[in-house]
LOSEPA-322757 format. One line per 8 residues: number of its first residue (from 1); for each residue x, y, z of C-alpha. Coordinates in steps of 0.05 Angstrom, whole numbers. Each point is the difference from the previous one (the first is absolute). Layout:
<nodes>
NUM	X:Y:Z | ...;
</nodes>
This chain:
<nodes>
1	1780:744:-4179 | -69:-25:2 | -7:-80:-20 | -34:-30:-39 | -32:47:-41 | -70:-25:16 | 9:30:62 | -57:55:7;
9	-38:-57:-36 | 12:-53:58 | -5:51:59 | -63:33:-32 | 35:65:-1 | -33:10:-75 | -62:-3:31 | 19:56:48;
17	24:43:-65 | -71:-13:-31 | -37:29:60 | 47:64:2 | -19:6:-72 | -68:1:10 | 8:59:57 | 35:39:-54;
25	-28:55:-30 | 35:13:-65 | 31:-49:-49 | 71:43:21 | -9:-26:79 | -7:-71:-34 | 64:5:-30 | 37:19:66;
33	-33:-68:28 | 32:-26:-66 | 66:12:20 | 7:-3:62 | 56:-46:31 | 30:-42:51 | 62:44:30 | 59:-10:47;
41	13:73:1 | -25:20:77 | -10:68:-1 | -35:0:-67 | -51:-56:31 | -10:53:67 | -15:52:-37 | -47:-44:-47;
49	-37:-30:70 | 4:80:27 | -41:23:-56 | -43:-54:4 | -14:7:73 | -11:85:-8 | -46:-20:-56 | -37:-46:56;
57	-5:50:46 | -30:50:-50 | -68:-60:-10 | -1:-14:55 | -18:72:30 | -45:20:-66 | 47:68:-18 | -20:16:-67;
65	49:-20:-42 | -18:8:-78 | -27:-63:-32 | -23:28:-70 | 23:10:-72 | 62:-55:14 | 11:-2:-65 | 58:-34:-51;
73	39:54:-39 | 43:-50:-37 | -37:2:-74 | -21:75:17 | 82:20:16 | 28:-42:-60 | -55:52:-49 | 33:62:32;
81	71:-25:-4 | -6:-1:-86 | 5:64:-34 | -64:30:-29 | -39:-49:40 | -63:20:36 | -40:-26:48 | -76:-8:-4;
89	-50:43:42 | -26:-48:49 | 79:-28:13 | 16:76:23 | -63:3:51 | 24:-73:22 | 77:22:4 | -30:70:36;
97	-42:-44:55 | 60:-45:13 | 51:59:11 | -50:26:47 | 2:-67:36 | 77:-4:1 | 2:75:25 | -44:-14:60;
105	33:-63:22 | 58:36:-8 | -30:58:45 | -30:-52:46 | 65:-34:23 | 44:66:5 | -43:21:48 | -3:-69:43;
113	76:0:-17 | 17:-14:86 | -60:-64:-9 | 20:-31:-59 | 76:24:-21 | 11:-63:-39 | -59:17:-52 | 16:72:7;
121	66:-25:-33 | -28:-19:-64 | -46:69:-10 | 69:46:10 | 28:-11:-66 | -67:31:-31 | 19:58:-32 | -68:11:-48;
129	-47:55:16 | -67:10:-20 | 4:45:-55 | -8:-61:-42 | -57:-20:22 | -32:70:-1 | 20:11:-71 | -29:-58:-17;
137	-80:14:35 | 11:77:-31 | -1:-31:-74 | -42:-67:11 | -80:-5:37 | -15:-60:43 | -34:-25:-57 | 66:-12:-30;
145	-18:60:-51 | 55:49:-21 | -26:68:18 | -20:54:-40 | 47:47:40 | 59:-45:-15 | 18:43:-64 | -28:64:-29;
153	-5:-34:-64 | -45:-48:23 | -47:41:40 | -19:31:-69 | 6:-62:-39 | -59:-31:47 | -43:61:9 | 6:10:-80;
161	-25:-76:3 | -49:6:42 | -28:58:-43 | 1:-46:-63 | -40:-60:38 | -51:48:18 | -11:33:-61 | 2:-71:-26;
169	-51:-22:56 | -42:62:-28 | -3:-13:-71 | -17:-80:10 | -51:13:39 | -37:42:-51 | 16:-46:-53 | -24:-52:51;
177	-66:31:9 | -12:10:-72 | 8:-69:-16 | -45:-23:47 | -58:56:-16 | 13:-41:-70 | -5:-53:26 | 66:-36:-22;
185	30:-23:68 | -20:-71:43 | -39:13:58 | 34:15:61 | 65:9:-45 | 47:51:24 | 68:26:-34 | 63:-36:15;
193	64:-4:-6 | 45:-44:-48 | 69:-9:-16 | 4:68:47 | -54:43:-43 | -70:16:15 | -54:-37:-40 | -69:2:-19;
201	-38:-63:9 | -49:-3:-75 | -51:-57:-32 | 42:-33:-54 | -58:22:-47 | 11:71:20 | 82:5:-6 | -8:32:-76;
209	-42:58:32 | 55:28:48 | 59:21:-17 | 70:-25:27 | 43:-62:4 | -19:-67:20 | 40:-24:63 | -33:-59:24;
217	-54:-43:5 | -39:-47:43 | 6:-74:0 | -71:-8:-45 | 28:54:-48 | -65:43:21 | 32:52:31 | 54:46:-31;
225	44:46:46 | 15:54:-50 | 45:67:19 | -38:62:-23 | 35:36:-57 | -6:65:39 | 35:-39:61 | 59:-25:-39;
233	45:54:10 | -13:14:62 | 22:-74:19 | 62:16:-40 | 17:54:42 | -20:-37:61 | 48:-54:-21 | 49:47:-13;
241	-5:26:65 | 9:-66:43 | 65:-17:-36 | 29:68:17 | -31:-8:68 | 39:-78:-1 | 64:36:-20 | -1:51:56;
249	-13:-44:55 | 48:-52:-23 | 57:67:-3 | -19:12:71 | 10:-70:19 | 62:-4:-32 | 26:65:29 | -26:-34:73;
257	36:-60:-14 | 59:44:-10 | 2:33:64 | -13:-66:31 | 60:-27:-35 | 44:44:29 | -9:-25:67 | 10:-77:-19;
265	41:-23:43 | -29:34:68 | -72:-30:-27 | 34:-70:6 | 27:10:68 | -69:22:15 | -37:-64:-29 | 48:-41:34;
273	-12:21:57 | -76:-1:-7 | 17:-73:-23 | 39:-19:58 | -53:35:46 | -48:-49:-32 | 44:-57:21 | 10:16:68;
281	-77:15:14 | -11:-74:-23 | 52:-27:45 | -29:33:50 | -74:-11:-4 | 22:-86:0 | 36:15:66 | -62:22:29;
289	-21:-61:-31 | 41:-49:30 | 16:40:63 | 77:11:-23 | 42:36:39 | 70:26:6 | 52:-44:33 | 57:20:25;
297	62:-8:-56 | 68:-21:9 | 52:3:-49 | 26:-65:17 | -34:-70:-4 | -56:-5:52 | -65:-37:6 | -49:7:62;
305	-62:5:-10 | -51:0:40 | -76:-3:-18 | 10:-9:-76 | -60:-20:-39 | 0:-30:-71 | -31:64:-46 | -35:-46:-48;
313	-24:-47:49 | -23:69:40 | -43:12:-49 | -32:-57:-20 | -24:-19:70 | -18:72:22 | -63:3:30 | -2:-75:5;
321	52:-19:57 | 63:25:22 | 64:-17:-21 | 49:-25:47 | 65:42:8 | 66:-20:-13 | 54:20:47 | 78:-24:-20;
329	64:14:8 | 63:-6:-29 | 67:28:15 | 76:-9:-6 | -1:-58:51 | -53:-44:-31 | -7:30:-76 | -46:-62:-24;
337	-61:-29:27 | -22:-73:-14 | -83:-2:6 | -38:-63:13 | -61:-26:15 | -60:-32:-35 | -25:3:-62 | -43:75:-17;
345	23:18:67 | 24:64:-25 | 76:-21:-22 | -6:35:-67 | -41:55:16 | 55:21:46 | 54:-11:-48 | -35:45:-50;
353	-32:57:57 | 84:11:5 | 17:-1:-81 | -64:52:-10 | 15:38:55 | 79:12:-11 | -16:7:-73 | -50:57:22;
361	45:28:44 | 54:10:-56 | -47:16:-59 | -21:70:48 | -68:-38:30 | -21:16:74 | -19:-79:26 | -49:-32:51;
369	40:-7:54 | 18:39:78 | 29:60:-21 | 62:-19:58 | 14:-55:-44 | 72:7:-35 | 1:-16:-70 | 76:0:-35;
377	26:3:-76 | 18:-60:-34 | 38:-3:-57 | -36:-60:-33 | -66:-33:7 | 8:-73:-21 | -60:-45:-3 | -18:-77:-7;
385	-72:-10:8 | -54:-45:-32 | 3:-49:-45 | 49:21:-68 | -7:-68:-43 | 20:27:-75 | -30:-45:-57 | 44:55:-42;
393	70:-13:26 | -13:-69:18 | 9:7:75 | -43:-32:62 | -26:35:51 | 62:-26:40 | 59:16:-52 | -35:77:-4;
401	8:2:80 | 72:-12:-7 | 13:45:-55 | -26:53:45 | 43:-39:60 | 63:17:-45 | -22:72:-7 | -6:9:63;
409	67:-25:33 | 44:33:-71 | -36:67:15 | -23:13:64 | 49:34:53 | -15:30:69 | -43:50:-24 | -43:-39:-34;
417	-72:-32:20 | -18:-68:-28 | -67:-23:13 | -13:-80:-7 | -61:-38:5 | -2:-67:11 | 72:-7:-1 | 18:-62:-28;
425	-62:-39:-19 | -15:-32:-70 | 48:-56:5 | 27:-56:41 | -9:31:72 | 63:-34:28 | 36:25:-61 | -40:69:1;
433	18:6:67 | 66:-4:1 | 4:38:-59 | -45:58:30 | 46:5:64 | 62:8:-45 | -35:57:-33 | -20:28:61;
441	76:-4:29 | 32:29:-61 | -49:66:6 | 19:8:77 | 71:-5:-15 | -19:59:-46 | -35:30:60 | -54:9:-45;
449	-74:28:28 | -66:-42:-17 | -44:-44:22 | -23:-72:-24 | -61:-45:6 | 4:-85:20 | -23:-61:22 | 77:-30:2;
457	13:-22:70 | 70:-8:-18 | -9:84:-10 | -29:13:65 | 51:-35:34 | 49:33:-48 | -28:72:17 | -7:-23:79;
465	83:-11:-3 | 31:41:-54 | 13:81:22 | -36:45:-46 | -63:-37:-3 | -55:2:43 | -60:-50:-4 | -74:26:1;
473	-70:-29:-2 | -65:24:-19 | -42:-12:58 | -55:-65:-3 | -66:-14:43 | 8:-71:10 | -57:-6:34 | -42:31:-58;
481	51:-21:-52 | -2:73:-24 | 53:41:-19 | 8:72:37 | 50:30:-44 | 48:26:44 | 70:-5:-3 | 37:-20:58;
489	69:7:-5 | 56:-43:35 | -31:-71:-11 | -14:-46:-56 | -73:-13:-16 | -33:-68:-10 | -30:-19:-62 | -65:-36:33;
497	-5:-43:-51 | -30:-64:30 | -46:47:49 | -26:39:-63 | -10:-71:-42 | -37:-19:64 | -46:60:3 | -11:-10:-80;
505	-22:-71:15 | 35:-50:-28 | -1:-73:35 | 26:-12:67 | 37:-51:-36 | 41:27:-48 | 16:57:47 | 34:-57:50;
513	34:-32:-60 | 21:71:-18 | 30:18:69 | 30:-62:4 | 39:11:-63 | 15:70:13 | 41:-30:63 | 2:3:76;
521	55:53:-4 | -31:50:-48 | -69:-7:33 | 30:15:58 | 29:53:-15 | -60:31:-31 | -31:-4:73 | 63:23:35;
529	8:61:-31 | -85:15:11 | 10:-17:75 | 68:44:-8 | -45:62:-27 | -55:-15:46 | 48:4:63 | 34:57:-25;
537	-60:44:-12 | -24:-20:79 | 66:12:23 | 9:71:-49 | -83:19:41 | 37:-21:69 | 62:45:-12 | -47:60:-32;
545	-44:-9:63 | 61:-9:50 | 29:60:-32 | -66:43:13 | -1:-12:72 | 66:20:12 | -8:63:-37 | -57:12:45;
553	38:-14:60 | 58:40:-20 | -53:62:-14 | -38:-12:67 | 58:-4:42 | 24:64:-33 | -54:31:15 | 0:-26:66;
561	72:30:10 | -15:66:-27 | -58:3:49 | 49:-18:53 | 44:51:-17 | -47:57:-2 | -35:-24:72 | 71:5:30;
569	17:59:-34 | -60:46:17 | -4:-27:68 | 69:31:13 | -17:64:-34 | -64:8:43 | 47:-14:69 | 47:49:-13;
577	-34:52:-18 | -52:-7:66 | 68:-5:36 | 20:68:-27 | -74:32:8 | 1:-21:75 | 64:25:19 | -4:65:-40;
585	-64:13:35 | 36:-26:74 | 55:64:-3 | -68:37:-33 | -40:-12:65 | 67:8:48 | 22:56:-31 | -77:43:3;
593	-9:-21:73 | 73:23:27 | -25:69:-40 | -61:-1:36 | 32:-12:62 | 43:59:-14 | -43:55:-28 | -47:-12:61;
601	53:8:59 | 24:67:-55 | -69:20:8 | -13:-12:72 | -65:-37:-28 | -39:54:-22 | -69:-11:-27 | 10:18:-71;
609	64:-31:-16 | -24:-66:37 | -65:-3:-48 | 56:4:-61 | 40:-55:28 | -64:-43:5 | -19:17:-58 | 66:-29:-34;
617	-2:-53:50 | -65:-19:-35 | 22:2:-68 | 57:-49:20 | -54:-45:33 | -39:1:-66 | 59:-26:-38 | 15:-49:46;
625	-76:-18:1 | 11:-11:-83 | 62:-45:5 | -49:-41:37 | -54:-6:-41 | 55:-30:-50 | 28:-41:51 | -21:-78:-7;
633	-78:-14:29 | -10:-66:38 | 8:-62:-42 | -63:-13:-40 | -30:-73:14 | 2:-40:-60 | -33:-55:-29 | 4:-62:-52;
641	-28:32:-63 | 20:66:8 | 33:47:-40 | 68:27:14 | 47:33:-23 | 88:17:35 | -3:59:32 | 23:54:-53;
649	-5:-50:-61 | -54:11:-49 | -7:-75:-21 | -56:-32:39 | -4:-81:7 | -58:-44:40 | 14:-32:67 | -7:-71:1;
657	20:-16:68 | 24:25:74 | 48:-25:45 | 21:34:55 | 28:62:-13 | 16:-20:-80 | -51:-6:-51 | 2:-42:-67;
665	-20:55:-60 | -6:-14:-72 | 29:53:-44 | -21:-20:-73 | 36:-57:-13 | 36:9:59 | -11:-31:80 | 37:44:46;
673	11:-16:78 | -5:71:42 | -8:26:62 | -68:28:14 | 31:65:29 | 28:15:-67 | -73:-8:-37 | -54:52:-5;
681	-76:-13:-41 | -1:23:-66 | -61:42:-16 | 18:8:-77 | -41:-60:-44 | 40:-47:-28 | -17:21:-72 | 20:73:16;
689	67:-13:30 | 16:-56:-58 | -16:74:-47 | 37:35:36 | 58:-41:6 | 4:-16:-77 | -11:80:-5 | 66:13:34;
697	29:-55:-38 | -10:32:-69 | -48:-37:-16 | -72:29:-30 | -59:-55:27 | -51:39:-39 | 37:9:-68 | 12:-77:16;
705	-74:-8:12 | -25:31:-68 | 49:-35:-41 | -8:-68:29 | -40:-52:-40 | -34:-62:34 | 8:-41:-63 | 82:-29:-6;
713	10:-34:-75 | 47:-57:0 | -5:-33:-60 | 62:-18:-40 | 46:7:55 | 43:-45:26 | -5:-24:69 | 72:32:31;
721	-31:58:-37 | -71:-2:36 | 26:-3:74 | 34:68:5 | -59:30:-39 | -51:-26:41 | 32:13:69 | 3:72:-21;
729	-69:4:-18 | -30:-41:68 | 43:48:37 | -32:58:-20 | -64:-31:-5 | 4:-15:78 | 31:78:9 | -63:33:-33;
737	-50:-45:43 | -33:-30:-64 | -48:-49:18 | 0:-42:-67 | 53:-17:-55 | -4:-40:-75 | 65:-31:-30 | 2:-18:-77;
745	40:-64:-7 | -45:-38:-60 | -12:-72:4 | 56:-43:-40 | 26:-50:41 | -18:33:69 | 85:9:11 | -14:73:9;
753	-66:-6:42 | 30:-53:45 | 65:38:21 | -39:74:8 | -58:-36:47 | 67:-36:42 | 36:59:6 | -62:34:26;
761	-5:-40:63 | 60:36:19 | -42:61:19 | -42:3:69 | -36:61:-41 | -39:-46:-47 | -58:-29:23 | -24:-44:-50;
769	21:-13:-75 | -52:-27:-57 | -12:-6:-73 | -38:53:-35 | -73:-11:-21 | 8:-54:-54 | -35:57:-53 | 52:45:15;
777	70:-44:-7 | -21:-55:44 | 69:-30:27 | 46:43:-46 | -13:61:48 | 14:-9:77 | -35:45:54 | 32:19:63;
785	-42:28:60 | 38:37:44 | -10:3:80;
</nodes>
């Protein structure tokens, strides 16, 4: 159910129909946009946003899909479908081009069948061939001219015509020539043709001296067109000769229509297809539009969203600022949202960014918003908005509100989304009030899904207490007195009334009169709930900051502990197995002297077999001689400023002080206290073992390098969003050694600048941070210089 049934009217959802008509490229694709409707059914609306999206896909790359000859069959099929019907030459040559069309999307999309199943869907049931289509340029020219080959009969119908208007051309032209040698014809006259005969033109005076008939004349009467006598029959048979031509081509249109009849009903699945194609395209070229996307779709009720935009609005400010994004959520615990704030803060813009979208959504529409939003399916879309005063049925703006109020709570159940602005204004606002909070407890008893716009403070306090409801605000500069259009959710917003009368002007006067009527309480409560939001953002920036450093910690004491870990665990490996090399070599060494010992007292020393002992007495000694090369040298004197590196560790780190025997090292982010006996000087540079390192790691510094851009773009995001995204980037920034950085955040209220440039103090990389040249984005773009 979709109330009332101005709906599209009041969301500007007829607005949206006009611009896919106008992307349409037959009359048939207009229809589709016709009819298309709101539906509850969800896998009908995911295969609707499917095709939409594969339709997307295949703009946004440039594939050459056909875009010609989308024609409308509809008058052209209703001439077939009567007996003895025919169509015209020219409709053939246009049904011919558009069957060619349908073929090759058809061909097109079984092909990309794995890319775009969901379109691929709609081409299988296509069972037409192109025979038609051939038949059809094998009896009619591109000039929309039945051929001559079309029939036998009228190949020597037109060449006996032709004959016959050459002999004709003959004959006038002597004629012609003897009536000028006499002097009868105008000057510069030349024969013509009237009522489809040739004519000569003759001097009134003269018209007695040839002979023939009189066909015309000229506007003064003193010209005749007469038809030589000796021409006449001639014409007669050339007349003769165009009806039977007529009659031919006529039987061989007929006997085309025929054939074409007998495939009716595959010609209309083809057309509406081709129709439907049409549709689709234009749905698809206004997402690329509007930047619509595919959510993800739940079967159930659902709404969060995050970075919706309002399509119309989109539009009409694109290219002159940015709109804000929405981001809202509602779900089975809180189902209804009560937005405050001040006056064209944003409150119905909101309101009606959630009608459009859902009503999108459901009519098959990909929408401006994250595509990990979760959109659900409603099974009504109820809507009070704007003001509905009826001179007609005699109702105020007031009694029309509660009309709609009745609809509402008789109709709507928990599937349902109600959407209410300004709930309960127009009357008496204690009255209203308490009216409007009734309203709103009914529809949560109903568990019913929506969200409603106020200024009640009896609502807020209402929607502060009651389960179901949440409060939300649409954020104000009350320092500027501007609104920022952001919807915070979990606290009522304050209307800034006396601040915005104060900005406006009005006497100091009437504004302390005002206040003073208004009440201590209320006043108060107006600044209470600023301070409240005020506090709470410091103390939300304290937690998100709190929360940062501890992650850090946890990751550097990992990191630490891993180190650790591997020290300890390499430094056994490397004991042991000099423990085994020294003792295998030990029984080595005893077991080659008590064999020398014995093959010389065997030998009685003799000369030759002493030289071979000392010769593998030697070899032993050189071994020996190698196990000390690789045995540990004499501790290397270091310095402050050096760099080390653990012996058998790859990672190197920078000494910044000596003490005795230990030394304080910095490993990265990371101080270390070791002994110096466990250090050696690292001869790799810094920038090299850093490669290296992320090498082993996985991790590709050049690839990194060329796809790295020194330019990060901001703008439009929010600020929980901006932190993650622009650690990531200084990181890597700081890995490839890039001297020099710009970050897009734009100018608006300097929110964005001022949280980037305080986060940025963090890092002991940067070494200064400025505007940009005031020619070039001034103090929308920050630069970072890097140490």
């Amino acid at each position: 159910m979709i109330y009332p049934d101005s709906f599209e009217q009041k969301l500007g959802f007829d607005q949206i129909r006009s611009k896919l008509k106008s992307y349409c490229l037959s009359y048939a694709g207009e229809e589709w946009v016709d009819r298309m409707r709101f539906s509850t059914e969800f896998n009908f609306i995911k295969a609707l946003l499917k095709q939409n999206l594969e339709f997307r896909l295949i703009l946004e790359k440039g594939e050459p899909f056909p875009d010609r000859h989308f024609f409308d069959p509809a008058e052209w099929l209703r001439k077939v479908a009567l007996e003895g019907n025919w169509l015209e030459a020219d409709e053939f040559l246009n049904m011919a081009y558009s069957l060619e069309t349908i073929l090759a999307c058809r061909d097109f999309l079984n092909k990309s069948a794995e890319t775009y199943p969901e379109l691929q869907k709609l081409a299988s049931p296509i069972s037409i061939g192109n025979e038609l289509s051939k038949k059809v340029f094998s009896t009619i020219d591109d000039k929309s001219m039945v051929r001559d080959s079309a029939s036998p009969e009228l190949a020597t119908i037109r060449k006996r015509l032709r004959e016959e208007q050459s002999r004709i051309r003959k004959l006038t032209e002597q004629i012609f020539r003897n009536a000028v040698s006499e002097q009868w014809v105008p000057d510069g006259a030349l024969p013509t043709i009237r009522d489809g005969r040739v004519v000569i033109p003759i001097l009134a005076e003269h018209k007695r001296r040839m002979k023939g008939f009189i066909m015309d004349e000229s506007a003064t009467g003193q010209t005749v067109f007469m038809e030589p006598a000796e021409v006449l029959e001639a014409n007669n048979e050339i007349r003769d000769l165009e009806h039977e031509e007529k009659r031919e081509v006529v039987r061989i249109l007929t006997a085309l229509t025929n054939v074409f009849r007998e495939h009716l009903q595959p010609l209309r699945q083809a057309y509406r297809f081709l129709a439907q194609i049409d549709f689709i395209r234009a749905k698809a070229k206004f997402s690329l539009e509007i930047n619509g996307d595919l959510p993800l779709l739940e079967q159930g009720q659902e709404l969060t969203w995050y970075n919706a935009r309002h399509p119309l609005l989109y539009l009409s400010l694109k290219g002159k600022r940015e709109v804000v994004p929405l981001s809202i959520e509602l779900n089975k615990e809180h189902s209804m949202l009560l937005v405050s704030g001040p006056n064209a803060g944003g409150k119905s813009v909101c309101l009606k960014t959630v009608g459009l979208l859902q009503y999108m959504v459901q009519c098959g529409i990909l929408v401006p918003l994250s595509d990990r939003s979760r959109v659900g399916i409603f099974s009504d879309i109820l809507l009070d908005i704007g003001d509905q005063q009826s001179l007609e049925n005699d109702l105020s703006t007031y009694s029309s509100h509660l009309r709609n109020m009745k609809v509402f709570t008789e109709s709507a159940t928990s599937k349902s989304l109600v959407l209410l602005d300004e709930l309960g204004s127009g009357t008496d606002p204690n009255f209203g009030g308490a009216i409007a909070q009734a309203i709103l407890e009914s529809l949560l008893q109903k568990r019913v899904w929506g969200v409603a716009t106020t200024h009640y403070y009896n609502l807020k306090l209402f929607a502060g207490q009651r389960q179901g409801i949440r409060n939300a605000a649409m954020r104000f500069d009350d320092k500027n007195l501007q609104p920022l259009f952001v919807l915070d959710i979990g606290k009522p917003g304050s209307s800034f009334a006396l601040e915005i009368a104060k900005k406006i002007g009005l006497p100091t006067n009437t504004l302390t009169e005002a206040e003073r009527l208004v009440g201590k309480d209320l006043a108060g409560f107006e600044r209470l709930v600023r301070s409240l939001e005020k506090e709470k953002q410091e103390l939300t920036e304290k937690v998100r900051k709190l929360d940062r450093q501890e992650t850090e910690l946890k990751q550097s004491l990992s990191r630490y502990q891993s180190l650790y870990s591997d020290l300890e665990s390499r430094k056994k490996e490397i004991i042991t197995k000099a423990r085994e090399d020294a003792s295998n070599l030990l029984k080595q060494t005893n077991r080659e002297i008590e064999k020398t010992i014995r093959h010389i007292k065997e030998n009685k020393a003799e000369k030759k077999e002493t030289l071979k002992v000392r010769q593998n007495l030697r070899t032993l000694t050189d071994r020996v001689g190698d196990v000390e090369a690789q045995a540990p040298k004499a501790a290397p004197v270091f310095s402050e400023g050096d760099r080390v590196r653990i012996v058998g560790q790859d990672s190197s780190g920078t000494i910044l002080s000596i003490s005795g025997k230990n030394a304080t090292v910095q490993f990265g982010l990371l101080k270390s206290v070791t002994k110096l006996d466990r250090l050696e000087k690292a001869d790799v540079p810094v920038e090299k073992e850093v490669t290296n390192r992320l090498r082993s790691a996985g991790i590709n510094v050049l690839e990194k390098r060329a796809n790295f851009s020194d330019t990060l773009d901001v703008r439009g995001k929010r600020v929980d969003e901006v932190i993650g995204i622009l650690d990531q980037f200084m990181d890597t920034a700081i890995l490839l050694g890039v001297g020099e950085v710009r970050i897009l955040h734009g100018k608006g209220e300097g929110v964005l600048r001022k949280v980037i440039r305080d986060h940025l103090k963090r890092y002991r990389e940067v070494a200064s941070v400025r505007d940009e040249h005031v020619e070039h984005g001034g103090d929308g773009i920050t630069i970072v210089v890097l140490k």
